[in-house]
ZAMARGU-4260 file (C-alpha; in steps of 0.2 Angstrom, whole numbers, plus 5000, padded with zeros to 4 digits):
<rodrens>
0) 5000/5000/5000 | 5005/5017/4999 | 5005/5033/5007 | 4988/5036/5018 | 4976/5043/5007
5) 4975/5060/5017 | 4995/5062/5013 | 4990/5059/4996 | 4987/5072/4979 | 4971/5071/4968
10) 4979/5067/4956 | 4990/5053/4963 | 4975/5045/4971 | 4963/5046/4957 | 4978/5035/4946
15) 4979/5023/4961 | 4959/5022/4959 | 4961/5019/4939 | 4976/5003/4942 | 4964/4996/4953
20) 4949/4998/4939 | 4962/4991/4931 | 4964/4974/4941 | 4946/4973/4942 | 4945/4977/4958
25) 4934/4990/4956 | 4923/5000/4944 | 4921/5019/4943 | 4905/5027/4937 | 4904/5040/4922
30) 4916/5055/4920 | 4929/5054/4932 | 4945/5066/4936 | 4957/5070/4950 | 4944/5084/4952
35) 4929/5070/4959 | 4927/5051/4957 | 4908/5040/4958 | 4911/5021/4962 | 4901/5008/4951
40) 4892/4992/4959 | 4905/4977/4953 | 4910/4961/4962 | 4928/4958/4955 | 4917/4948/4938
45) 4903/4958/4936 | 4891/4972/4940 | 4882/4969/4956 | 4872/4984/4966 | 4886/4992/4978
50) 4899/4981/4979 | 4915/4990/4982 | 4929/4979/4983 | 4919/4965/4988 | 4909/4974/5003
55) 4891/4979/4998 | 4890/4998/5004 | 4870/5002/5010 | 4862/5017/5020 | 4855/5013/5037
60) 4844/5028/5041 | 4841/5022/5059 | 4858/5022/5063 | 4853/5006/5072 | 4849/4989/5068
65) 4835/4987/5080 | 4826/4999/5069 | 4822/4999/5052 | 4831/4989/5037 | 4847/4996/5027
70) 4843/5005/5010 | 4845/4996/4993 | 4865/4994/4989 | 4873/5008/4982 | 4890/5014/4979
75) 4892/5030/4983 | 4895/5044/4971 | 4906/5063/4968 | 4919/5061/4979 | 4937/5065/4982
80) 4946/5053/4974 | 4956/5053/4991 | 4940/5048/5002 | 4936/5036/4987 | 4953/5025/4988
85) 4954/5027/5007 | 4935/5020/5007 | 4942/5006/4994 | 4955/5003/5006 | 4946/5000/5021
90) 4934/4989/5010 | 4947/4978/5005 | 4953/4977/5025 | 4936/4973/5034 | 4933/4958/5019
95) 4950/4951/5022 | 4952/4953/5040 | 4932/4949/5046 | 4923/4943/5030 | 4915/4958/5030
100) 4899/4957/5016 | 4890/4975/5022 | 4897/4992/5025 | 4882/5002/5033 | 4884/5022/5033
105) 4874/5038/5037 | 4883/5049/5022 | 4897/5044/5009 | 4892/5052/4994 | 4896/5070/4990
110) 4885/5083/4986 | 4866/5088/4994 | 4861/5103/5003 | 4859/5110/5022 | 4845/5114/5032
115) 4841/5129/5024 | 4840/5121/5005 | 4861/5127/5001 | 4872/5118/4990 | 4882/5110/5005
120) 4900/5113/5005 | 4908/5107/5020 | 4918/5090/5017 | 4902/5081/5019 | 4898/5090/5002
125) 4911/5089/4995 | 4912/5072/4997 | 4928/5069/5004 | 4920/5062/5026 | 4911/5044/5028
130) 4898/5044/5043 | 4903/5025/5047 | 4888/5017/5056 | 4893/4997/5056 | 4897/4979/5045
135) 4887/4964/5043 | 4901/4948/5042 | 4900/4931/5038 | 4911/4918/5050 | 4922/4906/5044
140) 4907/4893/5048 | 4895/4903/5040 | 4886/4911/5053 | 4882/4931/5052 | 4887/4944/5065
145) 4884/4962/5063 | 4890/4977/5073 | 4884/4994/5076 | 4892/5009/5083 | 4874/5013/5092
150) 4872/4996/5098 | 4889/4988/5101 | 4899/5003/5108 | 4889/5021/5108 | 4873/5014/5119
155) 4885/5002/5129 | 4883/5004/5149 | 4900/5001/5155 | 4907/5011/5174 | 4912/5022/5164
160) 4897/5026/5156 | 4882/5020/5167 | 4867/5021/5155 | 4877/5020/5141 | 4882/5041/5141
165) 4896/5048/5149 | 4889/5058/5163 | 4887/5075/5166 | 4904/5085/5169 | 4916/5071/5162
170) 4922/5086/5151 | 4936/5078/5140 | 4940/5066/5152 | 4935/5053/5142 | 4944/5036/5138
175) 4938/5020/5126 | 4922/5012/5135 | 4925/4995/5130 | 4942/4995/5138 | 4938/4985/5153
180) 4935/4968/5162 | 4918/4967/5157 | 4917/4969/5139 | 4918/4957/5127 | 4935/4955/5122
185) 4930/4951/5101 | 4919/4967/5101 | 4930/4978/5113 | 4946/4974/5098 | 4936/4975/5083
190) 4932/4991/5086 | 4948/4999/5091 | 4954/4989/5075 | 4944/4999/5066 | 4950/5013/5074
195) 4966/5009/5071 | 4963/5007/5052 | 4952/5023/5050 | 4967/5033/5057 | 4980/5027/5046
200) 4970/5034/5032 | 4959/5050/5037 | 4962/5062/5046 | 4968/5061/5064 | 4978/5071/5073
205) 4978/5085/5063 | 4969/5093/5045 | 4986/5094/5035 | 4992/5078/5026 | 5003/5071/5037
210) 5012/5054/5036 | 5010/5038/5048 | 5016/5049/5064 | 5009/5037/5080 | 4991/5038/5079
215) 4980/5043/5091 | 4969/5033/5102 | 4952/5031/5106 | 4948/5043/5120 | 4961/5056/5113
220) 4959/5072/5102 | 4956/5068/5086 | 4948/5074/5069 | 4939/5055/5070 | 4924/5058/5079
225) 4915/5043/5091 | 4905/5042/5105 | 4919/5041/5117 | 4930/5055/5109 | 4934/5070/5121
230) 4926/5084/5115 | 4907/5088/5121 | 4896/5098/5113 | 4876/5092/5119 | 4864/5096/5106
235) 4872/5101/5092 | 4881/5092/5079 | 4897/5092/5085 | 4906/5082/5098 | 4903/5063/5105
240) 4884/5068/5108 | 4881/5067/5090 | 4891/5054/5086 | 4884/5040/5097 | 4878/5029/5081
245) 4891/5033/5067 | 4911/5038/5066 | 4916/5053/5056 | 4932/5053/5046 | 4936/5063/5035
250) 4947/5070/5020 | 4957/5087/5021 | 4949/5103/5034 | 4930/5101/5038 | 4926/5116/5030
255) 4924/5123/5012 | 4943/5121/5005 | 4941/5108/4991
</rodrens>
Protein backbone atom coordinates (compact mmCIF):
# COMPACT_ATOMS: atom_id res chain seq x y z
CA UNK A 1 0.00 0.00 0.00
CA UNK A 2 0.95 3.38 -0.24
CA UNK A 3 1.09 6.69 1.49
CA UNK A 4 -2.39 7.30 3.66
CA UNK A 5 -4.87 8.61 1.49
CA UNK A 6 -4.93 11.99 3.48
CA UNK A 7 -0.92 12.44 2.55
CA UNK A 8 -1.94 11.77 -0.83
CA UNK A 9 -2.64 14.38 -4.11
CA UNK A 10 -5.88 14.14 -6.31
CA UNK A 11 -4.24 13.30 -8.89
CA UNK A 12 -2.04 10.56 -7.47
CA UNK A 13 -5.01 8.93 -5.81
CA UNK A 14 -7.44 9.19 -8.68
CA UNK A 15 -4.33 7.00 -10.76
CA UNK A 16 -4.27 4.67 -7.81
CA UNK A 17 -8.15 4.30 -8.27
CA UNK A 18 -7.70 3.83 -12.23
CA UNK A 19 -4.85 0.61 -11.65
CA UNK A 20 -7.27 -0.78 -9.31
CA UNK A 21 -10.30 -0.47 -12.17
CA UNK A 22 -7.64 -1.86 -13.79
CA UNK A 23 -7.27 -5.10 -11.74
CA UNK A 24 -10.80 -5.36 -11.58
CA UNK A 25 -10.96 -4.69 -8.31
CA UNK A 26 -13.11 -2.05 -8.78
CA UNK A 27 -15.31 -0.08 -11.11
CA UNK A 28 -15.84 3.77 -11.44
CA UNK A 29 -18.99 5.43 -12.69
CA UNK A 30 -19.22 7.91 -15.57
CA UNK A 31 -16.79 11.02 -15.93
CA UNK A 32 -14.28 10.90 -13.61
CA UNK A 33 -11.04 13.12 -12.84
CA UNK A 34 -8.65 13.92 -10.04
CA UNK A 35 -11.26 16.86 -9.51
CA UNK A 36 -14.14 14.04 -8.28
CA UNK A 37 -14.69 10.14 -8.55
CA UNK A 38 -18.43 7.93 -8.48
CA UNK A 39 -17.86 4.20 -7.68
CA UNK A 40 -19.81 1.59 -9.71
CA UNK A 41 -21.54 -1.55 -8.18
CA UNK A 42 -18.91 -4.55 -9.48
CA UNK A 43 -17.92 -7.86 -7.58
CA UNK A 44 -14.49 -8.49 -9.05
CA UNK A 45 -16.53 -10.35 -12.34
CA UNK A 46 -19.44 -8.39 -12.81
CA UNK A 47 -21.86 -5.63 -11.99
CA UNK A 48 -23.55 -6.16 -8.72
CA UNK A 49 -25.66 -3.13 -6.79
CA UNK A 50 -22.86 -1.54 -4.31
CA UNK A 51 -20.27 -3.76 -4.15
CA UNK A 52 -16.96 -1.96 -3.68
CA UNK A 53 -14.17 -4.23 -3.44
CA UNK A 54 -16.29 -7.02 -2.46
CA UNK A 55 -18.19 -5.16 0.63
CA UNK A 56 -21.87 -4.18 -0.40
CA UNK A 57 -22.03 -0.40 0.76
CA UNK A 58 -26.03 0.45 1.92
CA UNK A 59 -27.58 3.44 3.97
CA UNK A 60 -28.94 2.64 7.32
CA UNK A 61 -31.28 5.64 8.25
CA UNK A 62 -31.81 4.34 11.81
CA UNK A 63 -28.39 4.35 12.56
CA UNK A 64 -29.42 1.21 14.39
CA UNK A 65 -30.17 -2.26 13.60
CA UNK A 66 -32.97 -2.68 16.09
CA UNK A 67 -34.83 -0.22 13.80
CA UNK A 68 -35.64 -0.30 10.49
CA UNK A 69 -33.78 -2.15 7.50
CA UNK A 70 -30.63 -0.89 5.48
CA UNK A 71 -31.38 0.92 2.03
CA UNK A 72 -31.02 -0.78 -1.34
CA UNK A 73 -26.98 -1.22 -2.28
CA UNK A 74 -25.31 1.67 -3.67
CA UNK A 75 -22.05 2.85 -4.29
CA UNK A 76 -21.56 5.99 -3.34
CA UNK A 77 -21.05 8.83 -5.73
CA UNK A 78 -18.88 12.59 -6.42
CA UNK A 79 -16.23 12.15 -4.25
CA UNK A 80 -12.69 13.09 -3.64
CA UNK A 81 -10.76 10.68 -5.12
CA UNK A 82 -8.82 10.65 -1.81
CA UNK A 83 -12.00 9.59 0.34
CA UNK A 84 -12.74 7.18 -2.51
CA UNK A 85 -9.49 4.99 -2.30
CA UNK A 86 -9.28 5.40 1.41
CA UNK A 87 -13.02 3.91 1.45
CA UNK A 88 -11.51 1.12 -1.16
CA UNK A 89 -8.91 0.60 1.21
CA UNK A 90 -10.89 0.10 4.14
CA UNK A 91 -13.27 -2.20 2.05
CA UNK A 92 -10.70 -4.40 1.02
CA UNK A 93 -9.46 -4.51 5.05
CA UNK A 94 -12.85 -5.41 6.86
CA UNK A 95 -13.35 -8.35 3.87
CA UNK A 96 -9.90 -9.75 4.48
CA UNK A 97 -9.63 -9.48 7.97
CA UNK A 98 -13.53 -10.17 9.21
CA UNK A 99 -15.40 -11.31 6.10
CA UNK A 100 -17.09 -8.34 6.01
CA UNK A 101 -20.23 -8.50 3.19
CA UNK A 102 -21.92 -4.95 4.41
CA UNK A 103 -20.68 -1.60 5.07
CA UNK A 104 -23.68 0.44 6.61
CA UNK A 105 -23.16 4.40 6.66
CA UNK A 106 -25.13 7.56 7.37
CA UNK A 107 -23.31 9.82 4.47
CA UNK A 108 -20.66 8.78 1.82
CA UNK A 109 -21.54 10.41 -1.24
CA UNK A 110 -20.84 14.01 -1.91
CA UNK A 111 -23.07 16.59 -2.76
CA UNK A 112 -26.85 17.57 -1.20
CA UNK A 113 -27.90 20.58 0.59
CA UNK A 114 -28.13 21.93 4.48
CA UNK A 115 -31.07 22.76 6.42
CA UNK A 116 -31.79 25.78 4.70
CA UNK A 117 -31.91 24.11 0.94
CA UNK A 118 -27.87 25.42 0.11
CA UNK A 119 -25.67 23.59 -1.95
CA UNK A 120 -23.66 21.91 0.97
CA UNK A 121 -19.92 22.67 0.93
CA UNK A 122 -18.49 21.44 4.10
CA UNK A 123 -16.47 18.03 3.48
CA UNK A 124 -19.64 16.12 3.73
CA UNK A 125 -20.47 18.09 0.39
CA UNK A 126 -17.73 17.82 -1.08
CA UNK A 127 -17.63 14.42 -0.54
CA UNK A 128 -14.47 13.90 0.86
CA UNK A 129 -15.97 12.32 5.17
CA UNK A 130 -17.75 8.81 5.66
CA UNK A 131 -20.41 8.70 8.65
CA UNK A 132 -19.43 4.91 9.39
CA UNK A 133 -22.34 3.35 11.18
CA UNK A 134 -21.48 -0.64 11.18
CA UNK A 135 -20.57 -4.16 9.07
CA UNK A 136 -22.58 -7.28 8.52
CA UNK A 137 -19.89 -10.37 8.41
CA UNK A 138 -19.93 -13.81 7.68
CA UNK A 139 -17.82 -16.46 9.98
CA UNK A 140 -15.66 -18.84 8.82
CA UNK A 141 -18.61 -21.47 9.61
CA UNK A 142 -21.01 -19.48 7.94
CA UNK A 143 -22.74 -17.71 10.64
CA UNK A 144 -23.67 -13.86 10.47
CA UNK A 145 -22.65 -11.26 12.95
CA UNK A 146 -23.29 -7.66 12.50
CA UNK A 147 -21.92 -4.58 14.60
CA UNK A 148 -23.25 -1.18 15.16
CA UNK A 149 -21.58 1.78 16.70
CA UNK A 150 -25.17 2.57 18.39
CA UNK A 151 -25.69 -0.85 19.55
CA UNK A 152 -22.25 -2.38 20.19
CA UNK A 153 -20.23 0.55 21.56
CA UNK A 154 -22.30 4.16 21.53
CA UNK A 155 -25.43 2.85 23.77
CA UNK A 156 -23.04 0.39 25.70
CA UNK A 157 -23.35 0.81 29.82
CA UNK A 158 -20.07 0.17 31.04
CA UNK A 159 -18.68 2.13 34.77
CA UNK A 160 -17.70 4.40 32.90
CA UNK A 161 -20.69 5.12 31.13
CA UNK A 162 -23.56 4.07 33.35
CA UNK A 163 -26.61 4.16 31.10
CA UNK A 164 -24.52 3.98 28.20
CA UNK A 165 -23.59 8.15 28.18
CA UNK A 166 -20.77 9.63 29.72
CA UNK A 167 -22.19 11.66 32.69
CA UNK A 168 -22.58 14.99 33.11
CA UNK A 169 -19.30 16.90 33.80
CA UNK A 170 -16.76 14.18 32.38
CA UNK A 171 -15.69 17.28 30.12
CA UNK A 172 -12.87 15.68 27.93
CA UNK A 173 -11.98 13.22 30.33
CA UNK A 174 -12.94 10.51 28.44
CA UNK A 175 -11.12 7.13 27.56
CA UNK A 176 -12.45 3.98 25.25
CA UNK A 177 -15.62 2.43 26.98
CA UNK A 178 -14.94 -0.92 26.10
CA UNK A 179 -11.54 -1.02 27.53
CA UNK A 180 -12.50 -2.99 30.54
CA UNK A 181 -12.99 -6.41 32.38
CA UNK A 182 -16.45 -6.69 31.46
CA UNK A 183 -16.53 -6.19 27.75
CA UNK A 184 -16.43 -8.64 25.31
CA UNK A 185 -13.00 -9.08 24.34
CA UNK A 186 -14.00 -9.81 20.19
CA UNK A 187 -16.29 -6.57 20.15
CA UNK A 188 -13.98 -4.42 22.54
CA UNK A 189 -10.82 -5.17 19.51
CA UNK A 190 -12.79 -4.96 16.54
CA UNK A 191 -13.66 -1.73 17.19
CA UNK A 192 -10.40 -0.30 18.25
CA UNK A 193 -9.19 -2.27 14.92
CA UNK A 194 -11.13 -0.21 13.20
CA UNK A 195 -10.09 2.57 14.84
CA UNK A 196 -6.85 1.84 14.12
CA UNK A 197 -7.42 1.46 10.37
CA UNK A 198 -9.63 4.68 10.03
CA UNK A 199 -6.67 6.64 11.46
CA UNK A 200 -4.09 5.33 9.16
CA UNK A 201 -5.93 6.85 6.32
CA UNK A 202 -8.17 9.91 7.35
CA UNK A 203 -7.51 12.45 9.15
CA UNK A 204 -6.32 12.13 12.80
CA UNK A 205 -4.39 14.27 14.70
CA UNK A 206 -4.42 16.94 12.62
CA UNK A 207 -6.21 18.51 9.09
CA UNK A 208 -2.86 18.70 7.08
CA UNK A 209 -1.69 15.56 5.17
CA UNK A 210 0.57 14.11 7.40
CA UNK A 211 2.42 10.78 7.19
CA UNK A 212 2.03 7.51 9.52
CA UNK A 213 3.11 9.89 12.85
CA UNK A 214 1.83 7.47 15.95
CA UNK A 215 -1.73 7.51 15.82
CA UNK A 216 -4.07 8.59 18.18
CA UNK A 217 -6.12 6.55 20.47
CA UNK A 218 -9.61 6.24 21.23
CA UNK A 219 -10.43 8.65 23.95
CA UNK A 220 -7.77 11.13 22.68
CA UNK A 221 -8.29 14.49 20.49
CA UNK A 222 -8.73 13.58 17.19
CA UNK A 223 -10.45 14.77 13.84
CA UNK A 224 -12.27 11.08 13.93
CA UNK A 225 -15.26 11.69 15.76
CA UNK A 226 -16.90 8.65 18.17
CA UNK A 227 -19.04 8.36 21.04
CA UNK A 228 -16.14 8.20 23.36
CA UNK A 229 -14.00 11.04 21.82
CA UNK A 230 -13.24 14.03 24.16
CA UNK A 231 -14.82 16.85 22.91
CA UNK A 232 -18.54 17.62 24.19
CA UNK A 233 -20.84 19.60 22.67
CA UNK A 234 -24.76 18.44 23.82
CA UNK A 235 -27.18 19.26 21.20
CA UNK A 236 -25.59 20.21 18.42
CA UNK A 237 -23.75 18.46 15.72
CA UNK A 238 -20.56 18.39 16.90
CA UNK A 239 -18.79 16.40 19.68
CA UNK A 240 -19.30 12.54 21.02
CA UNK A 241 -23.16 13.66 21.56
CA UNK A 242 -23.83 13.40 17.93
CA UNK A 243 -21.70 10.72 17.16
CA UNK A 244 -23.14 8.01 19.36
CA UNK A 245 -24.39 5.83 16.25
CA UNK A 246 -21.77 6.56 13.43
CA UNK A 247 -17.86 7.57 13.14
CA UNK A 248 -16.80 10.67 11.22
CA UNK A 249 -13.66 10.64 9.29
CA UNK A 250 -12.76 12.57 7.09
CA UNK A 251 -10.52 14.06 4.10
CA UNK A 252 -8.51 17.31 4.29
CA UNK A 253 -10.16 20.69 6.82
CA UNK A 254 -13.99 20.22 7.68
CA UNK A 255 -14.84 23.16 6.04
CA UNK A 256 -15.22 24.65 2.44
CA UNK A 257 -11.50 24.13 1.00
CA UNK A 258 -11.89 21.61 -1.71
Amino acid sequence: MSDPARAMSKEDAYAELLDLQSGDVIRLEGASSPDGVSLDGWDGEQPQDGNVAGVVIRYLASGTLRIGQPGHPSAPDRLDPRNALALVRLCQWLKDTYNVVELYHLGISGGGVDEQGRPRIDCHGHGRAVDFVGVKAVTQDGEPWAFTVNDNWGTVSTPATPGGTWPPGTGAGTSYRLDNENADPFTRDFWRALYEFIASEWQDRTDRPDGLDTPTSIGERSYIMHPDHPATAPGTKHGREAHKNHIHMQIGVTGTAA
